[in-house]
C-alpha positions as CSV (number, residue, x, y, z in Angstrom):
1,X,0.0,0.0,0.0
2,X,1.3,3.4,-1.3
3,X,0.4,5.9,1.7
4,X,-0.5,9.1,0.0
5,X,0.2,12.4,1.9
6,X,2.3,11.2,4.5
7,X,3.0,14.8,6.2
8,X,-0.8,15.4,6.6
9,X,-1.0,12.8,9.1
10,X,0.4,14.2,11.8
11,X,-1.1,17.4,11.3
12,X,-4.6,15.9,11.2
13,X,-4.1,13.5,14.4
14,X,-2.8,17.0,15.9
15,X,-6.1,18.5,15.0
16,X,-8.1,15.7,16.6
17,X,-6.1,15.4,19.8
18,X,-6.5,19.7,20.2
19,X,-10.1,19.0,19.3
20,X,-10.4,15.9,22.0
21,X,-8.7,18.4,24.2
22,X,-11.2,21.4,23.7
23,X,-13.7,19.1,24.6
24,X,-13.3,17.7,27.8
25,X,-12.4,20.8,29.1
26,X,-15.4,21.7,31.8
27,X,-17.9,23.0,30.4
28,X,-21.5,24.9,31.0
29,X,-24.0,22.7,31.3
30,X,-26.4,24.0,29.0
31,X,-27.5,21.7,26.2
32,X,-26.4,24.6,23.7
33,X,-22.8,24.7,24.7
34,X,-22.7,20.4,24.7
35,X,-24.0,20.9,20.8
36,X,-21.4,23.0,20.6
37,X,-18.6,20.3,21.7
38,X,-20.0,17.8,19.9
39,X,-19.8,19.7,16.8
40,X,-16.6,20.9,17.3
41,X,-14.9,17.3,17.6
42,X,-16.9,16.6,14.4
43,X,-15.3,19.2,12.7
44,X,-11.8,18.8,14.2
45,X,-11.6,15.0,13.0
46,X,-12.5,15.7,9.5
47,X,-9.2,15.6,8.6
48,X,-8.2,12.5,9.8
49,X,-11.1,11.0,8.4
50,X,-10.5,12.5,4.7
51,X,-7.3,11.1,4.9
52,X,-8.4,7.9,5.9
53,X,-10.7,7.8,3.0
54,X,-7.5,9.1,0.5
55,X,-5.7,6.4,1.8
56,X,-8.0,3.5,0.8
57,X,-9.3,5.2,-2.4
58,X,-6.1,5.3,-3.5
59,X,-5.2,1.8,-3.1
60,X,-7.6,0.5,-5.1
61,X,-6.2,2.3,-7.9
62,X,-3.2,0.9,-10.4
63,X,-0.3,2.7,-10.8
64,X,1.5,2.3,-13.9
């Protein structure tokens, strides 16, 4: 397996862990500011998850 983008993977596990991070943080405990974590480890392990996604797309692929 050919691992495309190899420098974006530490980048986008960084992204995740910050996002992780920002979350567990205490937080109000209004149900508006929980929606608000939850989306914002959604959005911070998009990354990771595109480039999962790259990875196997790829593979399936021949390279000449």
């Amino acid at each position: 397996m050919h691992i495309v983008l190899p420098w974006f993977l530490p980048m986008a596990l960084l992204t995740s862990i910050l996002g992780l991070d920002s979350m567990r943080t205490p937080r109000e405990t209004s149900l508006e500011s929980r929606s608000e974590a939850h989306w914002l480890l959604v959005i911070m392990f998009l990354p990771l998850l595109i480039w999962l996604l790259v990875q196997f797309s790829q593979s399936s692929q021949v390279i000449p």
